[in-house]
PADOMI-848997 format. One record per residue (C-alpha): residue number from 0; x, y, z. Coordinates in nm, 3 decimals. Layout:
N
   seq         x         y         z
   NUM         X         Y         Z
...
END
This chain:
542
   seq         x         y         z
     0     8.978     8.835    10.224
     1     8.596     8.968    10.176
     2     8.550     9.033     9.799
     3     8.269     9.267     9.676
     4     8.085     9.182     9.345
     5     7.812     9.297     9.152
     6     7.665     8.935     9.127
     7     7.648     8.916     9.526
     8     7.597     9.263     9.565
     9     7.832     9.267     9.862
    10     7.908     9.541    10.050
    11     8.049     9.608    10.409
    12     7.923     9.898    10.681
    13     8.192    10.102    10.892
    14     8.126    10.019    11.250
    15     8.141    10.371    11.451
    16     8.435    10.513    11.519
    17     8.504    10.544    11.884
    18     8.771    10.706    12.105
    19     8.898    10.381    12.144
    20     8.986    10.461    11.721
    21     9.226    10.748    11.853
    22     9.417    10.554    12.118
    23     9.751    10.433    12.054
    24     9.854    10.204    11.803
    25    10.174    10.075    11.698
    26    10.116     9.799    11.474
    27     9.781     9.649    11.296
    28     9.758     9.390    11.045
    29     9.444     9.298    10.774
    30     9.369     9.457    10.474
    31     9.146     9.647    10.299
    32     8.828     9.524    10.103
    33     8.946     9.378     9.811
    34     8.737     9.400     9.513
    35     8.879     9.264     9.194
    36     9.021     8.932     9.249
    37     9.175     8.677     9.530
    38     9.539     8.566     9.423
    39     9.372     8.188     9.534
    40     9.748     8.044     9.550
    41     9.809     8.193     9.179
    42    10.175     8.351     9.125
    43    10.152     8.700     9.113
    44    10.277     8.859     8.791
    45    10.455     9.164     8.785
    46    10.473     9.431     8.492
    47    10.257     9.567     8.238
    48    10.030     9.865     8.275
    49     9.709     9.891     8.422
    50     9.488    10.073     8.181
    51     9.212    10.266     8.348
    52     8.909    10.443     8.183
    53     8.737    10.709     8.428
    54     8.458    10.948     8.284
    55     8.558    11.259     8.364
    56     8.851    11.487     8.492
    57     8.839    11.749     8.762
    58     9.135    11.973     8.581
    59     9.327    11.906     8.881
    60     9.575    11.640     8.990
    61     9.683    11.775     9.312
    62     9.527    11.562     9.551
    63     9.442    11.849     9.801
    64     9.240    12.004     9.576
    65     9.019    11.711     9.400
    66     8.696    11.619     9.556
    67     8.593    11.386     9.214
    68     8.608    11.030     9.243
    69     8.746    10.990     8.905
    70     9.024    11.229     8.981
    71     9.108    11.099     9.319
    72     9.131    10.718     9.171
    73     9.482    10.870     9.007
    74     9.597    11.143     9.249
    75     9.561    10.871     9.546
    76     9.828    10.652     9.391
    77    10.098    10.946     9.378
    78    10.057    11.048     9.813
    79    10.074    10.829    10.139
    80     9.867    10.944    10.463
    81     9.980    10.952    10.820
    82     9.722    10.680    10.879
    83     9.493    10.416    10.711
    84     9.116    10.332    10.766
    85     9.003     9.999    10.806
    86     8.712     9.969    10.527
    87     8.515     9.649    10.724
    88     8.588     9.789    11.058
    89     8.622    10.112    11.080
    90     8.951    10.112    11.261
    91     9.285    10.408    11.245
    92     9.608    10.207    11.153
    93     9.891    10.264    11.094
    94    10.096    10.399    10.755
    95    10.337    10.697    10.735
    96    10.290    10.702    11.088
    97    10.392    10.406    11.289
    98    10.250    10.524    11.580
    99    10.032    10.832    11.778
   100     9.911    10.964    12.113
   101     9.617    11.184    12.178
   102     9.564    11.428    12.497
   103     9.269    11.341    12.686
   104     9.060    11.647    12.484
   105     9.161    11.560    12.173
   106     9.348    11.929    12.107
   107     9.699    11.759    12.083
   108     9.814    11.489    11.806
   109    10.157    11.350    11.825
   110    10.276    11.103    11.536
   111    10.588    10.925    11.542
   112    10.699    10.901    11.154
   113    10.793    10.546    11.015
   114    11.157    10.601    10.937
   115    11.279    10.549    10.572
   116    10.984    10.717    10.374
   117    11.130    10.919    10.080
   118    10.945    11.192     9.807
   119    10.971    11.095     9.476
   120    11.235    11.359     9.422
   121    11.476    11.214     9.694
   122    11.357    11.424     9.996
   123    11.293    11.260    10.338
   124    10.906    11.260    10.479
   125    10.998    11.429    10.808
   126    10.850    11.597    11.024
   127    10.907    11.915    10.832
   128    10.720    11.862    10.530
   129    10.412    11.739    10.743
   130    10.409    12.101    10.874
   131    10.483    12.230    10.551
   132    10.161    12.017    10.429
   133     9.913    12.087    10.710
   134    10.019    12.518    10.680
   135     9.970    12.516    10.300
   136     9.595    12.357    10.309
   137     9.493    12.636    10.519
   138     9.649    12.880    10.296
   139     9.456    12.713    10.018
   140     9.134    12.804    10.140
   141     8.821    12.731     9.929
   142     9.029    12.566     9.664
   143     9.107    12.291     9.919
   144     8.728    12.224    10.059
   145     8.778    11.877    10.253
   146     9.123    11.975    10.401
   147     9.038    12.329    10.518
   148     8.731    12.156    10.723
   149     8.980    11.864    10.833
   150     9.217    12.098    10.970
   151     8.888    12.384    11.131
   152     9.089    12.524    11.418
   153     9.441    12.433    11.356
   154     9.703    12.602    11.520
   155    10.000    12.490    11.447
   156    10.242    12.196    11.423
   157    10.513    12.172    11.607
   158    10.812    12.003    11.567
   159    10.982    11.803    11.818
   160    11.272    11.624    11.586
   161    11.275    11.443    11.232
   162    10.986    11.186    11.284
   163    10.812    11.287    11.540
   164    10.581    11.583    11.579
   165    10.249    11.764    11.743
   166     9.936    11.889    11.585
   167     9.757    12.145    11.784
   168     9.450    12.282    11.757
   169     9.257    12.553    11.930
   170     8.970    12.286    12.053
   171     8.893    11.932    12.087
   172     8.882    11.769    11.720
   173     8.742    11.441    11.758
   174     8.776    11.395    11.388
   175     9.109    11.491    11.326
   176     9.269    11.137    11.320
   177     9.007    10.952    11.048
   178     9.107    11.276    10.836
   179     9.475    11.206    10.879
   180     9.360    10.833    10.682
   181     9.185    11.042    10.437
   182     9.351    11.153    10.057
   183     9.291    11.504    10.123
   184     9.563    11.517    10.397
   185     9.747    11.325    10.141
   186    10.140    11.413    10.235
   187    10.285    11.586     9.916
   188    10.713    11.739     9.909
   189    10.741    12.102    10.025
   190    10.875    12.190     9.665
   191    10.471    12.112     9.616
   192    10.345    12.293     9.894
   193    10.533    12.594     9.830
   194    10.365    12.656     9.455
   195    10.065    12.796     9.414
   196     9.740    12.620     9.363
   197     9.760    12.679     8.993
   198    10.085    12.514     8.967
   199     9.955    12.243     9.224
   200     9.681    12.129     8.996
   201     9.922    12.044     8.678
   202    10.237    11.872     8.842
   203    10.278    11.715     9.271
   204    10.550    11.488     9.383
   205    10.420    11.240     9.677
   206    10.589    10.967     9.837
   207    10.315    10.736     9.738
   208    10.366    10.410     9.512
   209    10.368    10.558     9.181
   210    10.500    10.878     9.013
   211    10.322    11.143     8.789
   212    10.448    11.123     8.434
   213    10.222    11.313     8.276
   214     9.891    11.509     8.279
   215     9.681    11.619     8.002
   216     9.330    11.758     8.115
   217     9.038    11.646     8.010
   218     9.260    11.373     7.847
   219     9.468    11.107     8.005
   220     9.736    11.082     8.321
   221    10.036    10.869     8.309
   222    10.162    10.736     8.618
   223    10.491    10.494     8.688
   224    10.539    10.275     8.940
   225    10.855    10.403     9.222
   226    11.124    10.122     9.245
   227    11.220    10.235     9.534
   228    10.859    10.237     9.721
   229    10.915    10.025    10.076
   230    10.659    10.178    10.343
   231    10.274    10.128    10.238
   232    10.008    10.104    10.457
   233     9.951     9.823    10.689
   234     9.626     9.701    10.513
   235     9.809     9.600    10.216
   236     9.926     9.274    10.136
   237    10.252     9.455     9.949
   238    10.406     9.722    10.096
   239    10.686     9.752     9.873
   240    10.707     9.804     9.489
   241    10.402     9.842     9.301
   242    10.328     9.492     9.107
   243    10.244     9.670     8.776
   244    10.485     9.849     8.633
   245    10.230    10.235     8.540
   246     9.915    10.333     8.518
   247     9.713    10.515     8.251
   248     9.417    10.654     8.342
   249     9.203    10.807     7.986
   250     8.910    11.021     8.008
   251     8.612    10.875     7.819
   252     8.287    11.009     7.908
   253     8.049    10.795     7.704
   254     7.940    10.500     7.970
   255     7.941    10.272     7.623
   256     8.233    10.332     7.481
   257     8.428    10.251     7.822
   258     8.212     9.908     7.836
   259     8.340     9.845     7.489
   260     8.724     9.909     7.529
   261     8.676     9.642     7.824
   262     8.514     9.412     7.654
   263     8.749     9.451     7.332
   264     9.033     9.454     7.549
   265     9.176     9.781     7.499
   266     9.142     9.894     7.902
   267     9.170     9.690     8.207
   268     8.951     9.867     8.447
   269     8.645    10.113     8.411
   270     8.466    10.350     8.618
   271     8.119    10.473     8.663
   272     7.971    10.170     8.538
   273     7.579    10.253     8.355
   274     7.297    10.015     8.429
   275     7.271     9.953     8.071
   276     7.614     9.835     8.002
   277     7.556     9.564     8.318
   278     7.432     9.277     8.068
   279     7.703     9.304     7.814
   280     8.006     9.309     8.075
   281     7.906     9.016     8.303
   282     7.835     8.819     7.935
   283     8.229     8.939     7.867
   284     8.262     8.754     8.206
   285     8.390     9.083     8.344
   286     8.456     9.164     8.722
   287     8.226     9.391     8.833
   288     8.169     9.500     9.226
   289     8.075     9.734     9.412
   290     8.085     9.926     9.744
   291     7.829    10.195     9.893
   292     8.037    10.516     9.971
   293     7.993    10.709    10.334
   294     7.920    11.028    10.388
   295     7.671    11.258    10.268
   296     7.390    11.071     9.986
   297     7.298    11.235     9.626
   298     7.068    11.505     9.714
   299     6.940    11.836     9.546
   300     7.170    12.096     9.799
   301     6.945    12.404     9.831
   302     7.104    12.746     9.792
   303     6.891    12.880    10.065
   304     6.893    13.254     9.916
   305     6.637    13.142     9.658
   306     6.286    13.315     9.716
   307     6.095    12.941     9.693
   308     6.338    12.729     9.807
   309     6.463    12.909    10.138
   310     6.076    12.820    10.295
   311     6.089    12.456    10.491
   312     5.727    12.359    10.336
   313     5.825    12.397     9.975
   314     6.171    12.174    10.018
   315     5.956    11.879    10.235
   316     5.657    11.940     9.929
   317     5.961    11.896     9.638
   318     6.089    11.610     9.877
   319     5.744    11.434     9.884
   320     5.716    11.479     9.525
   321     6.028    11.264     9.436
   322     5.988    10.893     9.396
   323     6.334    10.770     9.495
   324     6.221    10.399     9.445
   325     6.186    10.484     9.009
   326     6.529    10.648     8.992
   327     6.705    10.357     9.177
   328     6.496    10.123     8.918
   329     6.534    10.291     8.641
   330     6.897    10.453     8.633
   331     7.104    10.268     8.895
   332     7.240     9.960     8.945
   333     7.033     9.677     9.107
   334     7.257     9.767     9.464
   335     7.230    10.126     9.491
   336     7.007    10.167     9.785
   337     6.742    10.471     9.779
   338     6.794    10.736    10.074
   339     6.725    10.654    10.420
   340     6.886    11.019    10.573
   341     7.139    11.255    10.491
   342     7.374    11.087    10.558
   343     7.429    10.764    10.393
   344     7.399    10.388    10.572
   345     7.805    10.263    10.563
   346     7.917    10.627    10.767
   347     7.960    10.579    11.154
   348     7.663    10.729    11.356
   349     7.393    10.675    11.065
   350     7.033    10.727    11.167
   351     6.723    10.596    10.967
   352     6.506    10.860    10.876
   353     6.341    10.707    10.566
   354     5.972    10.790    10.736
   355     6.033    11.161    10.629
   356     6.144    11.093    10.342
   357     5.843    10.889    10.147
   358     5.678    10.951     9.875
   359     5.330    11.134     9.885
   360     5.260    11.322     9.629
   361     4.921    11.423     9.827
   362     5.113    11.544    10.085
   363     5.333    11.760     9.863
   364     5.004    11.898     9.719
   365     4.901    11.997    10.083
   366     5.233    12.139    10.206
   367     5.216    12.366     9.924
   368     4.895    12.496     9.959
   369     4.985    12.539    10.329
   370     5.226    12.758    10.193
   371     4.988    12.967     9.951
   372     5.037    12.856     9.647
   373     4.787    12.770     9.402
   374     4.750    12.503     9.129
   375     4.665    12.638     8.777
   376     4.633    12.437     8.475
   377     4.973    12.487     8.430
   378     5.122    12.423     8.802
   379     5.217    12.564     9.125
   380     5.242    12.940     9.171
   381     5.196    13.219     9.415
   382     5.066    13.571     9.361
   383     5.167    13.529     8.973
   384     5.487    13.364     9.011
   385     5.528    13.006     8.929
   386     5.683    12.753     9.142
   387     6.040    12.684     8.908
   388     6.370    12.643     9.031
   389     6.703    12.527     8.822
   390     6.884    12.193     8.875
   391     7.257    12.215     8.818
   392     7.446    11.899     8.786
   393     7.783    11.804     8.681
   394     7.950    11.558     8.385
   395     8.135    11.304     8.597
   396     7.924    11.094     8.608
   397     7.676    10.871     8.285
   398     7.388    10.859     8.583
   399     7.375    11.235     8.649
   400     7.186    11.345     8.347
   401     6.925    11.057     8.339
   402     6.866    11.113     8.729
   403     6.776    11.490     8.697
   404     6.620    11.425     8.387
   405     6.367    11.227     8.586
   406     6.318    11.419     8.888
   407     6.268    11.677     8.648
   408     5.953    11.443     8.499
   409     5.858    11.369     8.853
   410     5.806    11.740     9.012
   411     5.620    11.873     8.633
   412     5.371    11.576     8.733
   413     5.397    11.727     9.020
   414     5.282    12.079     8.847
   415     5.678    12.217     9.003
   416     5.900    12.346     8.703
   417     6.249    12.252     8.707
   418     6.541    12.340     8.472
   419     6.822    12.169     8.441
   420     7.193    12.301     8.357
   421     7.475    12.058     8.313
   422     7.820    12.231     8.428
   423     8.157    12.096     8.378
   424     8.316    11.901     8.734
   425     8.581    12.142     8.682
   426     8.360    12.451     8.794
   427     8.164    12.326     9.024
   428     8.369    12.489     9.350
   429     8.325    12.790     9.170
   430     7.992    12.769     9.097
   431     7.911    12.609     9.438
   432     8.111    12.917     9.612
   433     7.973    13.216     9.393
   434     7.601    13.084     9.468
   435     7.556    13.016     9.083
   436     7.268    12.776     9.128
   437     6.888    12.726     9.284
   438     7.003    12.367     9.377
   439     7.227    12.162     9.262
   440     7.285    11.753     9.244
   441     7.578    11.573     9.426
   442     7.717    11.395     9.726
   443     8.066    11.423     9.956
   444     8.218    11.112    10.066
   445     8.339    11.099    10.375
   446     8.340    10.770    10.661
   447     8.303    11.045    10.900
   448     7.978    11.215    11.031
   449     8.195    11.537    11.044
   450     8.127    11.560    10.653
   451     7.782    11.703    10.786
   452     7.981    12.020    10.934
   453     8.147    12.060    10.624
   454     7.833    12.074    10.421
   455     7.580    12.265    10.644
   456     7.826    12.467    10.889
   457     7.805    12.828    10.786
   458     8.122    12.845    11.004
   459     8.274    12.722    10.753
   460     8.215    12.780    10.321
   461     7.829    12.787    10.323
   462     7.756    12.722     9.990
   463     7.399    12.684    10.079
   464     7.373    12.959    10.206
   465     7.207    12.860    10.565
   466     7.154    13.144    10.831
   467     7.344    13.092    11.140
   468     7.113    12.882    11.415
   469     7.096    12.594    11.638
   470     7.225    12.345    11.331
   471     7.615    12.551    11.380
   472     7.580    12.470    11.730
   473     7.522    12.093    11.705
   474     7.773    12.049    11.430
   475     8.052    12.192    11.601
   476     7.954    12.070    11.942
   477     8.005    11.723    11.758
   478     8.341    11.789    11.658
   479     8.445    11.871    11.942
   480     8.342    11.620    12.193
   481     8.561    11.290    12.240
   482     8.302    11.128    12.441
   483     8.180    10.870    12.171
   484     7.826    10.791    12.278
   485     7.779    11.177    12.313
   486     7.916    11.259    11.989
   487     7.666    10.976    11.869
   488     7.391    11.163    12.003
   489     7.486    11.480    11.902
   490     7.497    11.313    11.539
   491     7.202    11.206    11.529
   492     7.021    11.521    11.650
   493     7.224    11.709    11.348
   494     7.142    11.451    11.131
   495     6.740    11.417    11.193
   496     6.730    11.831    11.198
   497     6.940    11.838    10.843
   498     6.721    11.560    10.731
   499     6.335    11.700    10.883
   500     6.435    12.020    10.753
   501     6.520    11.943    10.414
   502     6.835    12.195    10.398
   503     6.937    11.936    10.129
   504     6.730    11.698     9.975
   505     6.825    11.310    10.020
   506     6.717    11.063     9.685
   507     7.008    10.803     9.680
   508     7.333    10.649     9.820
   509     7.626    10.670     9.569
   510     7.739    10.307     9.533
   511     8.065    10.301     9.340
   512     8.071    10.012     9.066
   513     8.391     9.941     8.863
   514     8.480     9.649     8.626
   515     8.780     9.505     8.569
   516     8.901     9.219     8.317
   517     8.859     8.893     8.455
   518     9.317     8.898     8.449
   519     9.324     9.233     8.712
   520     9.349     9.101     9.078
   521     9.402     9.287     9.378
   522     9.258     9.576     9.333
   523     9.127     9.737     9.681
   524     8.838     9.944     9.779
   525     8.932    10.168    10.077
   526     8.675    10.339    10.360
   527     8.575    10.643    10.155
   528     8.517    10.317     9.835
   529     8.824    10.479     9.639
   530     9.071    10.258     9.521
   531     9.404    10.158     9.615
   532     9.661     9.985     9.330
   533     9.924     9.871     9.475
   534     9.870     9.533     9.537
   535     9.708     9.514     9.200
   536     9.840     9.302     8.909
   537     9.809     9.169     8.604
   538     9.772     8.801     8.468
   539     9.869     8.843     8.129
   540    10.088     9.127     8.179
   541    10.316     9.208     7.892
END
C-alpha cells in the first residue's frame, strides 16, 4: 500500500479515464491511497473515537448539498455511492453496485445493486430509493451545484426490480459513471429525499459506515459507528464495521490552535494544515501527508459582467501581474505546486499551459496600455476611472486570507487596486449565484475534466457570467462523446481556450495536507483527496 507523506511529498496522478472505465465490472480488488499509517503486521485495535479538527463548516451536513472539503470529510462517512474511484489508477469499481452495463452511446446506465445494503433507519437500498435520490437532486437545483451538473440531461430512472435498475438520459454522458463514485451522488433514505433542502442540511440518514448523532453549526458533528455496516467499497481493506467506535469532528478555525490540540493530544486528526505550524508538528513526530486534489486549481473566477474585468487584455494583464512562484513560497506548503492550466495536474486529460501563464509584469504593463489605460502616479485607469476590482474569498480555509492578501500586494505594485472581502463558506452559493462579487478566490474538485462544464457552461448556473459562444459548444460536445481519445481532444481544446482566455484566473493547485497522531492508521485519501474512515483505527484507543 502507497503511503503519502509530507516528508516524501508523495503524491499519485489519475491516469485518464477511458471507455474502457465504463465497461463492465463485477468484482475489483486494491485499495485506496492510504495516508496515515500501514498496519505493518500490528493488531488492529478497535474502539475509541477519532477526534477530528476541521476549520470551518459549510452550515450543511447533507452531503448533496456541501461542496467544502471540511464539510464533506464528515458527511462522506454517513452515505455509500453506487461506485468507487480508484485514487492511483483512475479506475470505476465496484460498491453499492456490484455490477453495470453501458449502451454503446453512453445514454443508458444499468446497475445491479449488491444485495443486503440497509439505511440507517432499517430501510433496504433498492432500487427505489436510487430513483428517489437521482429525482430529488434535480429538484434541488442550485442548492445542489455538483449533482445537478452530474445528472445535466437526466431523464429518468427506471426500475426494472429491487436491485437492479436504468438511468437514462436524453444524450450520451460520458461522465455519468465517475459521478456515480463521487459524494455528491452520495445515496441518502427517501425519508431524506423527500424533506426539503432546509431540513436536508440539519439531519440525513445514509447507509454509509457511521450514523449522524448530532450537528451543531459552526460547532461540532457527532457521528457513531453502524454495527450493522457489512457492504463497503471494494478499495477498502474492511468492509464491515467501522474499527473506531464515532467520530467528532470540532470546528476550530485558528490554523494554531488545531496544531496545538494535536500536539497536546486533545484531537487525533487536523485539517487545513498552515505552513507555519509544519515545524512544530513533524518535531511532535506527527503524521502529516498530503495529496494534490483534481479538478479545477485556485484561481480568481471572473464575474464577467464587471466593466474591467469582462475585456480578455485586462484578465491576461492581472494574470501576468501575479507571481504564482511567491505565494507557493510564502503561504503553502513545500508540495503545493503553482498552476500549470485550469485545470489541475492529477485530473484525467490535463494539458500544460504554464507558458501563458508566467509572470511578466512588462507584459501586463503593455496589455494594458493596449487596452487604453494609462499609468498615473497612483495606477492604472481609463478616461478617469481607475483600474480596481474586489476579491471575495471565503473562511475555510488559514491560506485564503494570506493568499489574497498577497496578490493584493502584487497587482498595487502592479499600479491595479484590489479589495478584498472575506465571506462566510456558508454564503458563498449565494453570493456566487446572485453575482455578489468582481472575482472571487476558490477551486472545485473533481477527477473529472467535466468539472470544466460545470464551471464555465452557461448551460448550466453561470456564475461567471460568460456569454454563450464556442466554449458551450466544446464543453458539452465533451460530455457527450464516449470516444476517449476524442473526448481527450475536445478537453484539451476547452481547456487551452478557458486557460488563453483567462475566463478564470489559474495561481495554484489545492494540495490537501492533514496530520494525524503518530497512533491513527488507516486513514485513506480517495480520487477527489477526501477522506475515507473506515478502515481507520486507533492504537491507544480507550
Amino acid at each position: 500500500m502507497s503511503q503519502l507523506h509530507l516528508r516524501t511529498g508523495g503524491s499519485f496522478g489519475l491516469g485518464s479515464l477511458t471507455l474502457a472505465s465504463l465497461a463492465l465490472i463485477t468484482a475489483c480488488g486494491g485499495q485506496g491511497a492510504q495516508a496515515s499509517g500501514a498496519t505493518n503486521g500490528e493488531d488492529i485495535v478497535t474502539g475509541g473515537t477519532l477526534r477530528f479538527s476541521v476549520s470551518s463548516d459549510q452550515g450543511c451536513i447533507d452531503p448533496q448539498q456541501t461542496t467544502s472539503n471540511d464539510s464533506i470529510y464528515s458527511s462522506r462517512q454517513l452515505v455509500d455511492s453506487l461506485t468507487d474511484q480508484d485514487p492511483e489508477t483512475g479506475e470505476i469499481v465496484p460498491w453499492l453496485a456490484e455490477e453495470w452495463e453501458i449502451n454503446d452511446d453512453a445514454t443508458e446506465f444499468t446497475f445491479t445493486l449488491q444485495e443486503g445494503a440497509t439505511f440507517s433507519n432499517g430501510e433496504p437500498v433498492d432500487s427505489e430509493a436510487v430513483a428517489a435520490n437521482f429525482d430529488a437532486a434535480v429538484e434541488l437545483g442550485a442548492r445542489a451545484s455538483l449533482p445537478s451538473q452530474y445528472l445535466n440531461g437526466y431523464q429518468e430512472t427506471e426500475v426494472h426490480d429491487e436491485h437492479s435498475f436504468t438511468v437514462h438520459f436524453a444524450e450520451p454522458s460520458a461522465q455519468f459513471l465517475q459521478a456515480t463514485s463521487t459524494h455528491s451522488l452520495g445515496i441518502l433514505a427517501p425519508e431524506t429525499t423527500a424533506a426539503d433542502a432546509d431540513a436536508r442540511c440539519q439531519e440525513v440518514i445514509g447507509s454509509g459506515p457511521f450514523v449522524l448523532q448530532g450537528y451543531t453549526q459552526n460547532d461540532s458533528i457527532s457521528l457513531s459507528a453502524r454495527e450493522d455496516y457489512d457492504w463497503g467499497s471494494s478499495l477498502w481493506e474492511n468492509q464491515k464495521r467501522p474499527h473506531v467506535d464515532g467520530l467528532e469532528f470540532s470546528v476550530v478555525p485558528e490554523s494554531g490552535v488545531r496544531a496545538g490540540s494535536l500536539q497536546s493530544g486533545q484531537t487525533d486528526a487536523i485539517g487545513n494544515i498552515a505552513s507555519q505550524d509544519q515545524p512544530q508538528l513533524e518535531a511532535a513526530n506527527a503524521q502529516l501527508f498530503d495529496r494534490n486534489n483534481p479538478g479545477i486549481v485556485f484561481s480568481l473566477h471572473i464575474n464577467h459582467e464587471n466593466e474591467f474585468l469582462s475585456e480578455q487584455e485586462v484578465r491576461e494583464a492581472i494574470s501576468h501581474a501575479i507571481d504564482r512562484e511567491e505565494i507557493v513560497e510564502t503561504v503553502y506548503t513545500e508540495f503545493t505546486p503553482v498552476a500549470a492550466s485550469i485545470l489541475a495536474s492529477t485530473t484525467p486529460d490535463y494539458s500544460d499551459l504554464s507558458e501563458h501563464l508566467q509572470y511578466d509584469p512588462e507584459r501586463s504593463a503593455e496589455l494594458l496600455e493596449a487596452a487604453g489605460f494609462d499609468h498615473t502616479g497612483e495606477g492604472w485607469e481609463r478616461e478617469g476611472e481607475p483600474l480596481r476590482f474586489e476579491i471575495v474569498f471565503w473562511d475555510n480555509a488559514a491560506a485564503n486570507a494570506p493568499s489574497v492578501e498577497l496578490i493584493q500586494q502584487q497587482l498595487a505594485e502592479a499600479g491595479i487596486t484590489v479589495e478584498l472581502r472575506e465571506a462566510p463558506i456558508a454564503e458563498a452559493a449565494e453570493i456566487q449565484a446572485e453575482g455578489n462579487f468582481d472575482a472571487s478566490w476558490g477551486n472545485i474538485t473533481r477527477a473529472d475534466p467535466d468539472i470544466l462544464r460545470n464551471q464555465f457552461s452557461t448551460e448550466g448556473a453561470n456564475n461567471l457570467r460568460l456569454e454563450p459562444g464556442e466554449l458551450d459548444e466544446l464543453l458539452a460536445e465533451q460530455a457527450t462523446e464516449v470516444d476517449p481519445d476524442a473526448r481527450a481532444e475536445m478537453v484539451a481544446e476547452a481547456q487551452e481556450k478557458i486557460t488563453t482566455e483567462y475566463h478564470s484566473i489559474p495561481v495554484l493547485e489545492l494540495t490537501t495536507v492533514l496530520a494525524t497522531r503518530d497512533t491513527v492508521h488507516g486513514l485513506h485519501y480517495d480520487s477527489g483527496s477526501r477522506i475515507h474512515l473506515n478502515d481507520t483505527w486507533i492504537e491507544d484507543a480507550d
